[in-house]
C-alpha positions in Angstrom: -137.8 145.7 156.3 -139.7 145.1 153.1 -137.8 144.1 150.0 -140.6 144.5 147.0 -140.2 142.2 144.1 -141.4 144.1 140.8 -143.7 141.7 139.4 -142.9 140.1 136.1 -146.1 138.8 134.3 -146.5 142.1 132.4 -142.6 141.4 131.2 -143.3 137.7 129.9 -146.5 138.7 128.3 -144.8 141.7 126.3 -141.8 139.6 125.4 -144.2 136.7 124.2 -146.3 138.6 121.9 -143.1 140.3 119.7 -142.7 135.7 119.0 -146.4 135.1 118.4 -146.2 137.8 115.4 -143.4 136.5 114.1 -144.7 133.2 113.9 -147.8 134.8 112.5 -145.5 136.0 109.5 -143.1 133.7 108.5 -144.7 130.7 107.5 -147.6 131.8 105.4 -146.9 128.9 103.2 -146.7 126.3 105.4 -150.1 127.5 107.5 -152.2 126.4 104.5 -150.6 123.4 104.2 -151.2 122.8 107.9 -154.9 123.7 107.1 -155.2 120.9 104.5 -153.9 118.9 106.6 -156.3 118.8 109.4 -154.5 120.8 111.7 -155.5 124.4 112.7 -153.5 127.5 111.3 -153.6 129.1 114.7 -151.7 126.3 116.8 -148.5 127.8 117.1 -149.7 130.9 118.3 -152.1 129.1 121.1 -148.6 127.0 122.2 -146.8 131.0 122.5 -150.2 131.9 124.4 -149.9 128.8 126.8 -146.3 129.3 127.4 -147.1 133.3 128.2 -150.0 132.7 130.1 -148.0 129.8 132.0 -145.0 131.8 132.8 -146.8 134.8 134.0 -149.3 132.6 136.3 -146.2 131.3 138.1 -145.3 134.5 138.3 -148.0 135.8 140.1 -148.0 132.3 142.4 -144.3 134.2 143.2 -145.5 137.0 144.4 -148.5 135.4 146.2 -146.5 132.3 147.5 -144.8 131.6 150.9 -141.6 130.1 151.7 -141.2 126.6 150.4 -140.1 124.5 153.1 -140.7 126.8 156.0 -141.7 124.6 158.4 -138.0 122.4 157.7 -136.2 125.5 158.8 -135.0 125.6 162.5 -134.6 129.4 162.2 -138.1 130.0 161.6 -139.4 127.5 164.4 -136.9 129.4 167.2 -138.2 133.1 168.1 -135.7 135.8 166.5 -134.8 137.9 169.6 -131.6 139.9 169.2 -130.5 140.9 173.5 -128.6 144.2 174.1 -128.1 145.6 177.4 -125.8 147.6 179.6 -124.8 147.1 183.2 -122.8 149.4 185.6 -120.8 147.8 188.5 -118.2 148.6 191.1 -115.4 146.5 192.5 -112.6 147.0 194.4 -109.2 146.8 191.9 -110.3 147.3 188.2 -107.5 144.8 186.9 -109.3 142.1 189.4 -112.9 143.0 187.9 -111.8 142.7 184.7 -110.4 139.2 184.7 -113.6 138.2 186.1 -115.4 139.8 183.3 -113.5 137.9 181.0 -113.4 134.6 182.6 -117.2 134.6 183.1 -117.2 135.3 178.8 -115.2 132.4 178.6 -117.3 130.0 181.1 -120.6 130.9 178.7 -118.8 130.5 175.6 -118.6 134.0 174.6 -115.7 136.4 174.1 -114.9 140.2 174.7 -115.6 142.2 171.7 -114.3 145.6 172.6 -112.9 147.4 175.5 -112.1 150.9 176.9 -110.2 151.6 179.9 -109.9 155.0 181.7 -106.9 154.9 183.5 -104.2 157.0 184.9 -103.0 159.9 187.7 -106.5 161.4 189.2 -108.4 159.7 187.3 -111.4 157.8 187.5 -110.3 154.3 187.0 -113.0 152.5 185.3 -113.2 150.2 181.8 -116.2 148.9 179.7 -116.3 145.5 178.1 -118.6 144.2 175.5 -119.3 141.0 176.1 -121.1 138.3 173.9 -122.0 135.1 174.1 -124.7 132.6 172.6 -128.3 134.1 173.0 -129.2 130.7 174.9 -126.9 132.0 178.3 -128.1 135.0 178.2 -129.8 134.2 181.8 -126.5 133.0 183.0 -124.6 136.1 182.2 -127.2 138.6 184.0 -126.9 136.2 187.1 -122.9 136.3 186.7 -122.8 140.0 187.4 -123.9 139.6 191.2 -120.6 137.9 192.0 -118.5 140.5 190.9 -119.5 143.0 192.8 -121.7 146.2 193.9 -124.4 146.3 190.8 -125.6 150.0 190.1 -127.6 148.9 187.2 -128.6 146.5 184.6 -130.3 147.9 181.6 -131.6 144.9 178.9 -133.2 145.8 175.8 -134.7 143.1 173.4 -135.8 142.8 169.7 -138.2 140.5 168.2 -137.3 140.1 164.6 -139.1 136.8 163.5 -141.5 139.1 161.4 -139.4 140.3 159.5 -136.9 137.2 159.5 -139.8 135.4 158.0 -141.4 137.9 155.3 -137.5 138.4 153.9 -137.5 134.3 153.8 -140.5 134.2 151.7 -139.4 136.6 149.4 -136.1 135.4 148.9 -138.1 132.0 148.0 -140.1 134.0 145.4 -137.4 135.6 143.8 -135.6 132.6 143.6 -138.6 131.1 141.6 -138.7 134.1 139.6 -134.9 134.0 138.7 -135.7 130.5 137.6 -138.5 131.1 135.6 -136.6 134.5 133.9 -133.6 131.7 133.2 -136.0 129.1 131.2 -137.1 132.4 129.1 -133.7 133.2 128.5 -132.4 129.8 127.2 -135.9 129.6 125.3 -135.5 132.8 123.8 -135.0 133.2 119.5 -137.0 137.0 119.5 -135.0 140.5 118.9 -132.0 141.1 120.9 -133.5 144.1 122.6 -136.1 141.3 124.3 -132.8 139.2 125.0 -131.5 142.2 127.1 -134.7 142.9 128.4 -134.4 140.1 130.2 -130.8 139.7 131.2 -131.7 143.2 132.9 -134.9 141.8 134.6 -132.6 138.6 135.6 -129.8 140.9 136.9 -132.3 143.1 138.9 -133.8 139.7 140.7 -130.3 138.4 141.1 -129.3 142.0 142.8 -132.3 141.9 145.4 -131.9 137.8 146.3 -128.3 138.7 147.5 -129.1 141.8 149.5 -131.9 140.3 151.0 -130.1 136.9 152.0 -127.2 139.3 153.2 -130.2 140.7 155.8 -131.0 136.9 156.7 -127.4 136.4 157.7 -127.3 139.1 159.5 -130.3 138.6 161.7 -129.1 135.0 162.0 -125.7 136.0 163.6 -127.4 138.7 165.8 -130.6 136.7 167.2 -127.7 133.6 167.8 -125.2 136.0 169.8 -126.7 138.8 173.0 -123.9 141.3 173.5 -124.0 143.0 176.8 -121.6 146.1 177.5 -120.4 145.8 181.3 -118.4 149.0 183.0 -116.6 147.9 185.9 -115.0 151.2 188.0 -113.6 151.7 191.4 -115.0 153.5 193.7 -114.9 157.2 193.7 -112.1 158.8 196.3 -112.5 160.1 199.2 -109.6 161.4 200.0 -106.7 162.9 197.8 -103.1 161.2 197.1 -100.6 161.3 199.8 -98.5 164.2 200.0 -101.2 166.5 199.0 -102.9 167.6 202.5 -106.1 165.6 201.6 -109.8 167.0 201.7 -108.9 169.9 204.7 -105.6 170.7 203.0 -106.9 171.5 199.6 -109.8 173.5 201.4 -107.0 175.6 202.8 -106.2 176.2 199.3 -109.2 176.9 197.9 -109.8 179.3 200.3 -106.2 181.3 199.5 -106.9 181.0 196.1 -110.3 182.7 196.6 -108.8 185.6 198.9 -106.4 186.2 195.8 -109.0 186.2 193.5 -111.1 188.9 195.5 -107.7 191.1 196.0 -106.9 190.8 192.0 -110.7 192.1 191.6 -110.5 194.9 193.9 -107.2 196.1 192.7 -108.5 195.9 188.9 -111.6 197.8 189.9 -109.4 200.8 191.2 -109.0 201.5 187.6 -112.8 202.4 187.4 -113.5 203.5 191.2 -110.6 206.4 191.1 -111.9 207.9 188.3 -115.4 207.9 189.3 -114.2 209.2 192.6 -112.6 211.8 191.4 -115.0 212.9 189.4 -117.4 212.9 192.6 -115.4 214.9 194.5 -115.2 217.5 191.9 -119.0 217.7 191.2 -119.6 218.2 195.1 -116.6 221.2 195.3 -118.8 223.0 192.5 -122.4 222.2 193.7 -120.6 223.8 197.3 -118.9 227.0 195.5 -122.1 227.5 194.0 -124.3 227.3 197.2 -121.9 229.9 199.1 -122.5 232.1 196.6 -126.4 231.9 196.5 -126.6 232.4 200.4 -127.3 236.1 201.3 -124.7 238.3 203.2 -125.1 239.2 206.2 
C-alpha cells in the first residue's frame, strides 16, 4: 500500500519569499547604513535564501531518504509472513474433538478466537474454531491436527508483506522529518497569518498521514506475529436413522407410499382436464359417424 507524501519544498520556498520582500522594504534606512559600513545591502535576503534553499533541500532528502535506523529494527530483519489456513477433520464425539482443539491452542500459546457449532435433532453435528497462535508454531499446530483424528483437508495460505512493511517504514521516517522541519518553520515564522495557516495545514496534513500509516505498521505487526488457522471438527455422517424411526428400509417404505399418493393426487386432478376432453372426443366421433351414414348410398 503506498502512502504518497506531497512534497514540501515548493511550500517553504513560497512561504520564504513573502519574508525576503518584507525585509527588502522595511529597512531602507538602515541598508545604507549597512553599505557604509562595509557590509552588503543584500545580506539579509541571502540568510532568507539559505534558510529556504536549506529547508526545501532537506525536504527533498525526505522524500528521497530511507528509514533511519532500519537495520536496528528486528521487524525489518524477520520476513513479514501473515499464515491463514483452513482444515477439515472428523472425530468421533464433537465435545471430545473440541477440547482437543482447544488444549492444543493452549499447548502453543494461542487461544480460540471464534467458534460456531451446529448442533441439535438431525442435524449434522459439526463446529469450527479459529485458532491462533504465535506465527513461530505455526509447524507445530499443522502436525497437531493428525492426532485428533480423520484429516479431510488442510488448506494454508501465506502472505509476504515485508515490502510493503518496509516502504510504509521509510515513509513514516520521512514524514516524521518533514513534520519536524514544518515545526522549526512554524516557531520561526513572523510573515502574514495566511502563511502561518498555511502551514499549520501542511503540518496537520503530515501529522494525519504519520498516524494512519503507523496504524498500518501495527497492524501488519500483530498479523505477521499471530497465524490463525480455522479448524471444523464434525462427526461422521449417519448411516442409519434415530431409533424408533424404521431406519434406512423403513423410511424407503415411506417414500414409496408417499410417492403412490402423490401419483393418485395427480391422476385424480388430471380428471378435471381428461373428462372434458373426452367428452368432447366422443361427441366429435358421433357427428363425423352421423355424417358418414348419410353420405353412403342406399341400396
Amino acid at each position: 500500500m503506498q502512502y504518497p507524501v506531497r512534497p514540501a519544498a515548493l511550500l517553504v520556498a513560497l512561504l520564504a519569499l513573502p519574508a525576503c520582500g518584507n525585509r527588502l522594504e522595511a529597512p531602507r534606512d538602515a541598508v545604507a547604513g549597512k553599505e557604509t559600513a562595509g557590509v552588503p545591502a543584500s545580506a539579509p535576503v541571502a540568510a532568507d535564501m539559505a534558510v529556504a534553499s536549506r529547508l526545501a533541500g532537506g525536504a527533498a532528502e525526505a522524500e528521497g531518504s530511507t528509514l533511519p535506523n532500519a537495520a536496528q529494527d528486528p521487524a525489518l530483519q524477520s520476513p513479514m509472513i501473515i499464515r491463514t489456513g483452513q482444515a477439515s477433520v472428523e472425530v468421533d464425539s464433537l465435545e471430545l474433538g473440541m477440547g482437543q482443539v482447544q488444549a492444543l491452542a493452549q499447548r502453543l500459546g494461542g487461544f480460540i478466537a471464534n467458534s460456531q457449532m451446529q448442533l441439535g435433532g438431525g442435524q449434522y453435528r459439526a463446529a469450527t474454531l479459529e485458532v491462533k497462535i504465535p506465527a513461530a508454531r505455526w509447524d507445530e499446530l499443522i502436525g497437531g491436527i493428525t492426532p485428533l483424528g480423520k484429516v479431510e483437508y488442510v488448506n494454508v495460505g501465506a502472505q509476504d508483506v515485508g515490502e510493503e512493511f518496509t516502504d510504509v517504514s521509510a515513509r513514516v521516517g520521512n514524514a516524521r522529518k518533514l513534520e519536524g522541519r514544518l515545526i522549526e518553520l512554524l516557531g520561526t515564522r513572523t510573515g502574514k497569518l495566511s502563511d502561518v495557516l498555511e502551514i499549520e495545514r501542511e503540518l496537520a496534513r503530515v501529522r494525519e498521514e504519520i498516524e494512519r500509516m503507523e496504524g498500518r505498521l501495527r497492524y501488519l505487526k500483530a498479523h505477521a506475529a499471530t497465524s490463525t488457522l480455522s479448524i471444523t471438527v464434525h462427526e461422521p455422517a449417519p448411516v442409519i436413522a434415530d431409533g424408533g424411526s424404521g431406519g434406512v428400509i423403513g423410511e424407503a417404505f415411506r417414500q414409496a407410499w408417499r410417492n403412490f399418493v402423490n401419483f393418485v393426487a395427480g391422476f385424480i386432478a388430471s380428471l378435471g382436464t381428461l373428462v372434458p376432453l373426452g367428452a368432447l372426443g366422443i361427441l366429435a366421433l358421433w357427428v363425423i359417424r352421423k355424417v358418414w351414414q348419410g353420405r353412403r348410398p342406399r341400396s
